[in-house]
C-alpha positions as CSV (number, residue, x, y, z in Angstrom):
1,X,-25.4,-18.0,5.8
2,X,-24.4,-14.7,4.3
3,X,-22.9,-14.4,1.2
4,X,-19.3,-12.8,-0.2
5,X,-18.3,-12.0,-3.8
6,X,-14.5,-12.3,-3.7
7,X,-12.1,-9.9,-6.0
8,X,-8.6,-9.9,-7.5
9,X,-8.5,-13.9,-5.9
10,X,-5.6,-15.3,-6.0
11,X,-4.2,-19.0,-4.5
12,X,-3.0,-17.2,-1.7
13,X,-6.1,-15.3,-0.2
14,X,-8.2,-18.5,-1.3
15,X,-5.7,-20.5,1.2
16,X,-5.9,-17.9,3.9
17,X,-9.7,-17.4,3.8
18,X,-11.0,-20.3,3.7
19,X,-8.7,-21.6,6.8
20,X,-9.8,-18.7,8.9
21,X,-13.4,-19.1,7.3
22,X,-13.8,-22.5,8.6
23,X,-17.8,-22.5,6.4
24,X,-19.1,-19.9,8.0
25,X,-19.6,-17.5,5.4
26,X,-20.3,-18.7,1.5
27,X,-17.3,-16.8,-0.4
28,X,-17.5,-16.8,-3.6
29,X,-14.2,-16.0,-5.0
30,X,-13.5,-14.0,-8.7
31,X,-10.4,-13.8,-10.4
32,X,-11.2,-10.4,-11.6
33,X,-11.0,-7.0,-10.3
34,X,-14.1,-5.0,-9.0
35,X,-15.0,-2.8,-11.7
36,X,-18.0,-1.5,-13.3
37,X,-17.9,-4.4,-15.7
38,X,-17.5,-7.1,-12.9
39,X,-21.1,-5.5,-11.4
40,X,-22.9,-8.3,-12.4
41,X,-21.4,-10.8,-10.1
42,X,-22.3,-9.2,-6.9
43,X,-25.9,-10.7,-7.4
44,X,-27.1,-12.4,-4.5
45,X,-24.4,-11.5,-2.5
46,X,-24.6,-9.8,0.5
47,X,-21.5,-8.4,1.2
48,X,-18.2,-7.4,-1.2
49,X,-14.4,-8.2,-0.6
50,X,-12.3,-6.0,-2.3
51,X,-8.3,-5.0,-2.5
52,X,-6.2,-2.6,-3.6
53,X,-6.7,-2.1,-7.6
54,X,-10.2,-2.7,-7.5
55,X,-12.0,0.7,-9.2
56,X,-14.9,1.4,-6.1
57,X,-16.0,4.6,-7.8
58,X,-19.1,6.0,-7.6
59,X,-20.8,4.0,-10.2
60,X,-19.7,0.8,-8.7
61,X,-20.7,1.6,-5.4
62,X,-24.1,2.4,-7.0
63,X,-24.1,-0.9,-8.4
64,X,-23.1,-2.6,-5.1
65,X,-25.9,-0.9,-3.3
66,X,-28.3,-1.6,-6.0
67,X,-27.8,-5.4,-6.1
68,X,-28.7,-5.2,-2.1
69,X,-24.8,-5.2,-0.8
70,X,-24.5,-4.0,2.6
71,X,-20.7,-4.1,3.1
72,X,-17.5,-3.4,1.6
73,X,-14.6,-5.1,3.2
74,X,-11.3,-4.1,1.9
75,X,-8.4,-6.5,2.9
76,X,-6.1,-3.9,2.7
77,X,-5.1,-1.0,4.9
78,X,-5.2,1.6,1.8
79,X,-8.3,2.9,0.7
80,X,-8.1,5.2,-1.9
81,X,-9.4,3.4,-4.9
82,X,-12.6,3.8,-2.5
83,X,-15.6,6.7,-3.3
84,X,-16.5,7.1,0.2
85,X,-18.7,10.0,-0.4
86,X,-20.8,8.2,-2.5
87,X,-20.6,5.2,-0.1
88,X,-21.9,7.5,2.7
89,X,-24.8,8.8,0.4
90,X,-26.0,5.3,-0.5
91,X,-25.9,3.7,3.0
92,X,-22.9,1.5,2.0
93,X,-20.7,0.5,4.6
94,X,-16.9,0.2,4.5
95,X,-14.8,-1.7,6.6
96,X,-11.0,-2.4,6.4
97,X,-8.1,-4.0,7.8
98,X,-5.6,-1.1,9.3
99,X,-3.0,-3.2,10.1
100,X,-2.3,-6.9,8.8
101,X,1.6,-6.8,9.5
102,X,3.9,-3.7,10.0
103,X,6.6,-6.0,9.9
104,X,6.4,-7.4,6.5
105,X,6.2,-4.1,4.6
106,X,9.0,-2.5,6.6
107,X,11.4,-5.5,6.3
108,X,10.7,-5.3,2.4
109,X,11.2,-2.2,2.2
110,X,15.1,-2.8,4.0
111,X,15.3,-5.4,1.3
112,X,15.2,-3.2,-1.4
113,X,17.4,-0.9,-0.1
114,X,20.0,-3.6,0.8
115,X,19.9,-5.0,-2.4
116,X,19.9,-1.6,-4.3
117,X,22.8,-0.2,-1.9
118,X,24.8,-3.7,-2.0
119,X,23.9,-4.4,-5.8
120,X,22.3,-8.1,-5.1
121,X,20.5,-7.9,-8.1
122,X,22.7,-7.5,-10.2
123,X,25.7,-9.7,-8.7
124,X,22.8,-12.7,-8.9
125,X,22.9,-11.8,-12.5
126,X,26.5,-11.8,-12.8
127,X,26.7,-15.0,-10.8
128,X,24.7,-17.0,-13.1
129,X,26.5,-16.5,-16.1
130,X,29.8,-17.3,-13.6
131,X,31.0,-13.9,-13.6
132,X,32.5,-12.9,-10.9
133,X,33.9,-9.8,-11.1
134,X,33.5,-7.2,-8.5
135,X,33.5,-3.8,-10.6
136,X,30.6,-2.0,-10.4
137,X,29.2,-3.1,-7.3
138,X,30.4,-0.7,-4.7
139,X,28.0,0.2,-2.1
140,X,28.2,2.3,1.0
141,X,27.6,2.0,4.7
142,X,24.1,2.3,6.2
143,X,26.1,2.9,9.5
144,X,26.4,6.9,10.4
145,X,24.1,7.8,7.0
146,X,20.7,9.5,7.7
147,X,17.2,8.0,6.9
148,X,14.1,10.2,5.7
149,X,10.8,8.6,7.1
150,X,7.5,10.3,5.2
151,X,5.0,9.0,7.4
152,X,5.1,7.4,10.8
153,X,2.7,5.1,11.4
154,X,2.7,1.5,12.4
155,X,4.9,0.5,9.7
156,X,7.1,3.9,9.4
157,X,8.1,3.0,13.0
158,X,9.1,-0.1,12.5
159,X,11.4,1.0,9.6
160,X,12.6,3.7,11.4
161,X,13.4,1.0,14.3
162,X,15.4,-1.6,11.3
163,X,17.2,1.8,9.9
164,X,18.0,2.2,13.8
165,X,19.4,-1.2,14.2
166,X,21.7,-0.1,11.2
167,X,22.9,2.9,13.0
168,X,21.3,5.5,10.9
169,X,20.1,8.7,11.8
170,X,16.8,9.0,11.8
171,X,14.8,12.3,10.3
172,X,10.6,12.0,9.6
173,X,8.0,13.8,8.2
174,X,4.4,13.4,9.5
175,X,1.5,15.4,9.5
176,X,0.4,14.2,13.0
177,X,4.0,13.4,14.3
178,X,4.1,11.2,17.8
179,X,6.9,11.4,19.4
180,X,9.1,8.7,19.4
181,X,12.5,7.5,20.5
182,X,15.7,8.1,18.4
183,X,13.6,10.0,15.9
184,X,14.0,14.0,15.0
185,X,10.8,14.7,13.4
186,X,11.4,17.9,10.8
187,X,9.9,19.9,8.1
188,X,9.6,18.0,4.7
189,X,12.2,20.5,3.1
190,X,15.0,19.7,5.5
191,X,14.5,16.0,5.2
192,X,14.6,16.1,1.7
193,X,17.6,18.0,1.9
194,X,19.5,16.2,4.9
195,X,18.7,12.6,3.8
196,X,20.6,9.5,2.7
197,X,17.4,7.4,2.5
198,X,13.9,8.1,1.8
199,X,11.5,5.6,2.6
200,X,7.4,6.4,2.1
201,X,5.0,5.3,4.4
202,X,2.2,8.1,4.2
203,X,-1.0,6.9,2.7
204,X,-1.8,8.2,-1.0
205,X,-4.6,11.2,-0.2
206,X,-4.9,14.4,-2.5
207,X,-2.6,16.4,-0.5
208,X,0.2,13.9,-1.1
209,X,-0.8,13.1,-4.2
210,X,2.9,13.2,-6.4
211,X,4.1,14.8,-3.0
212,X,7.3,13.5,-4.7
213,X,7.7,15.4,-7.7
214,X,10.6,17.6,-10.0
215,X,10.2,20.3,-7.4
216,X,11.0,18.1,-4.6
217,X,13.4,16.1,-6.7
218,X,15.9,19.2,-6.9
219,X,15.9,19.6,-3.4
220,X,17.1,15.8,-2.2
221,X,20.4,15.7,-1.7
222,X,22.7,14.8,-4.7
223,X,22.4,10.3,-5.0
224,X,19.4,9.8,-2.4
225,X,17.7,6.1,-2.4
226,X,14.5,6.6,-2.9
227,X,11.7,3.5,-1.0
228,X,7.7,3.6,-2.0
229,X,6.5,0.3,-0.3
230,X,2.9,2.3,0.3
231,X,1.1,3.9,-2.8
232,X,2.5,4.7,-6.2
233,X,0.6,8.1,-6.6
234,X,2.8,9.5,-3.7
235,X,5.5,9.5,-6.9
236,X,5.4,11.3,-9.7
237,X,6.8,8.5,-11.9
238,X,8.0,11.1,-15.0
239,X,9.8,13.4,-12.7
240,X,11.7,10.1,-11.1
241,X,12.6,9.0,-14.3
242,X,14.3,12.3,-15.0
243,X,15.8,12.4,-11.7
244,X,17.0,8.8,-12.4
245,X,18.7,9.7,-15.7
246,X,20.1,13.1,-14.1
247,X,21.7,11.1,-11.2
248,X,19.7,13.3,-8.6
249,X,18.1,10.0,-7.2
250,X,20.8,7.1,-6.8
251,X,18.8,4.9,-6.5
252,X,15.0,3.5,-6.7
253,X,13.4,0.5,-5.0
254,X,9.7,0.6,-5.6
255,X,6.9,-2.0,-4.5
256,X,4.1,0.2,-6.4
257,X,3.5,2.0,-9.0
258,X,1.2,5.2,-10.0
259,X,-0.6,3.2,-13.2
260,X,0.1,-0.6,-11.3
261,X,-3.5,-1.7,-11.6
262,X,-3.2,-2.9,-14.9
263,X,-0.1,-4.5,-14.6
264,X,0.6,-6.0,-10.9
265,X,-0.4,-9.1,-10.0
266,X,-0.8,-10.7,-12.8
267,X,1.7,-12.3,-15.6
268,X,2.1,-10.0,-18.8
269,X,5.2,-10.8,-19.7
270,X,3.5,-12.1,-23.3
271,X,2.1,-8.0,-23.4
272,X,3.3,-6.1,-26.3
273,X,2.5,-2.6,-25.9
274,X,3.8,-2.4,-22.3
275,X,3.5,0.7,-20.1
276,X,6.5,3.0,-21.5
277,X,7.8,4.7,-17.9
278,X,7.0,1.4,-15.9
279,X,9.9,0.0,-18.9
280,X,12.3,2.4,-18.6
281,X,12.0,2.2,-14.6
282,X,12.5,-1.6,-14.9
283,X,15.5,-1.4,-17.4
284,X,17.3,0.8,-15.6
285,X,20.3,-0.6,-13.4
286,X,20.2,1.5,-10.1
287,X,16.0,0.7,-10.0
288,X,14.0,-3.0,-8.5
289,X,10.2,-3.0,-9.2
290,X,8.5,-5.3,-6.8
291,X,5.0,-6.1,-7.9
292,X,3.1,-4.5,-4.8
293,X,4.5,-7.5,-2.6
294,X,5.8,-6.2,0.6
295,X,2.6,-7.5,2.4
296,X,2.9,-11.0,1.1
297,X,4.5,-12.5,3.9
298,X,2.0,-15.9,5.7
299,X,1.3,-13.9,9.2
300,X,-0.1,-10.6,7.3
301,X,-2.1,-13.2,5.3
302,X,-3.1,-14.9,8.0
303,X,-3.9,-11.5,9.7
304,X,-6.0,-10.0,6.6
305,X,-8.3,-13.1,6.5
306,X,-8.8,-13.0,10.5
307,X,-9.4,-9.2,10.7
308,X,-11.5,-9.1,7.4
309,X,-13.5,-11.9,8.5
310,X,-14.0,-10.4,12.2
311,X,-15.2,-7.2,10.2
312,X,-18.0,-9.2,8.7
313,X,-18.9,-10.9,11.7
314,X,-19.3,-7.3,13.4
315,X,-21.2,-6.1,10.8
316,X,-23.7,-9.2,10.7
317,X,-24.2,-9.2,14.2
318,X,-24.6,-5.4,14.5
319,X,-21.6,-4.6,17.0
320,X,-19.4,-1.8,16.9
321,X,-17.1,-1.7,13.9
322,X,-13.7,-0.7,14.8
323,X,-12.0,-0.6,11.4
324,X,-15.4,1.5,10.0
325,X,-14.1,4.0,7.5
326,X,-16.6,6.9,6.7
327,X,-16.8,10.3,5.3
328,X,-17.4,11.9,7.8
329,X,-15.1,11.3,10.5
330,X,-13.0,13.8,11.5
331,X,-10.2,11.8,13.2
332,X,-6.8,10.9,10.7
333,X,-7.1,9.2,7.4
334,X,-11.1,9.1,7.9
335,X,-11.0,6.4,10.7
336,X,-13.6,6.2,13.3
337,X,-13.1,9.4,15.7
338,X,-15.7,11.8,16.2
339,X,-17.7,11.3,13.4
340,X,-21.0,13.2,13.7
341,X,-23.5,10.7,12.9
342,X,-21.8,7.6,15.0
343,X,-24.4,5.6,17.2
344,X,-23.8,2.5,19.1
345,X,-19.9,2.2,17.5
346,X,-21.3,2.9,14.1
347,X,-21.1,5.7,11.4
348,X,-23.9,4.3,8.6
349,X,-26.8,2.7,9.9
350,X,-27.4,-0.6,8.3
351,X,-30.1,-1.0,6.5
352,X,-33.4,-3.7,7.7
């Protein structure tokens, strides 16, 4: 029976797992991230489960392969945390789950802008102290306004499709735009410019790297709500403060955060010295911080665990790996397409 060292458990992905596992893997679960520090508990293990804020640089992927691991599952669709050119030079393979549910992110990411546009949060606050006034909590219609997608995907389209429902327009930005129905795909400056609602669904790479910064702040259009459900580095967080303050953005619903691995997750409510923009963003009226939950719904859970799992078993019994990421494919985002050293439905060879 091969072995799994488990990172960043929590009650949740222990539930999940060990339903889908059924016993036939031996998962040993940590409550800690993967870090350099964490190294040591990859001993004897054959394979690694990671997630999101887990640091997979270079020198822990030198660990991994050092302590014999042959695989890196992510259960997560995002993969930057990942140091896949070291990966590739030490024979480590990484697999990943591309799509757990569309759905779940996309719906959250309505949430937040129904409850930012419509003021829920604050009326629940109001509510509970039996206040019942109305002032202050003038929204506007999503019918006949415009939505800016960045990044049409699997779950891009399906908030496209919600914003659709509502009778927005729909505008989108992607670097490898698919047609699709009811959507005008334009350059990034004129959705920036035209756009009621921007919601980001691109994944965090260096080229959009703080692809929303000051310079692209000045150019929204006066009041704009402004959705990140997929990475926090796709936001300069400074330059959204300042827009906040200047009115420029309206509005901010956020799900991640640039600096979020030492604070999502877990509870630090008891932390004194807390993060000082992360503060400011959470005090403010017109912003909701989620703590990185838009996946946490029981079908995407159920989904990670079946896919990660079915990874694992692909790897282990030498078939093709579908969800293989490597350095060098060619194909978007790194995925498996016409990589130059794939044999047999595989990009690393693994090792005897």
């Amino acid at each position: 029976m091969n072995t799994i060292a488990f990172f960043d458990a929590k009650p949740y992905d222990r539930e999940s797992f060990d339903r889908i596992n059924n016993g036939r893997y031996d998962i040993r679960y940590f409550d800690t991230r993967l870090t350099a520090a964490s190294l040591p508990l990859v001993n004897g293990c054959d394979a690694v489960c990671a997630f999101v804020n887990d640091e997979i640089d270079r020198t822990v992927v030198a660990g991994l392969a050092d302590a014999g691991v042959q695989v890196l599952a992510l259960r997560c669709a995002g993969y930057n945390n990942v140091d896949f050119k070291a990966a590739y030079d030490l024979g480590l393979t990484v697999v990943r789950v591309p799509a757990y549910s569309p759905y779940a992110v996309a719906e959250h990411a309505a949430a937040l802008l129904l409850a930012l546009n419509r003021r829920i949060h604050k009326a629940v606050a109001r509510t509970r102290d039996f206040n019942f006034s109305l002032v202050g909590l003038t929204g506007f219609d999503l019918h006949g306004k415009t939505a800016g997608v960045v990044g049409m995907g699997k779950i891009g389209r399906v908030f496209a499709g919600i914003c659709r429902g509502f009778g927005m327009k729909i505008l989108a930005y992607d670097a490898y735009p698919n047609p699709q129905e009811g959507v005008e795909f334009v350059p990034m400056e004129r959705l920036l410019v035209e756009s009621d609602v921007i919601s980001l669904h691109c994944p965090l790479t260096k080229e959009t790297q703080h692809l929303f910064n000051a310079e692209a702040f000045a150019k929204v259009k006066p009041g704009v709500v402004l959705l990140n459900t997929s990475r926090g580095g796709l936001v300069d967080s400074e330059a959204l403060l300042a827009a906040l303050r200047d009115g420029q953005v309206g509005a901010a619903g956020l799900d991640v955060y640039e600096e979020e691995s030492e604070w999502f997750y877990e509870d630090r409510s008891q932390v004194i010295r807390q993060n000082k923009t992360l503060s400011l963003l959470v005090s403010m009226p017109n912003v909701i911080v989620t703590s990185h939950q838009a996946f946490l719904t029981r079908e995407a859970l159920e989904n990670i665990a079946t896919t990660t799992l079915a990874n694992l078993d692909a790897f282990f019994s030498d078939a093709p790996l579908e969800n293989e990421i490597c350095y060098c494919c060619t194909g978007k985002d790194k995925v498996t397409v016409n990589c130059p050293n794939r044999t047999r439905g595989r990009c690393i060879k693994k090792k005897p």
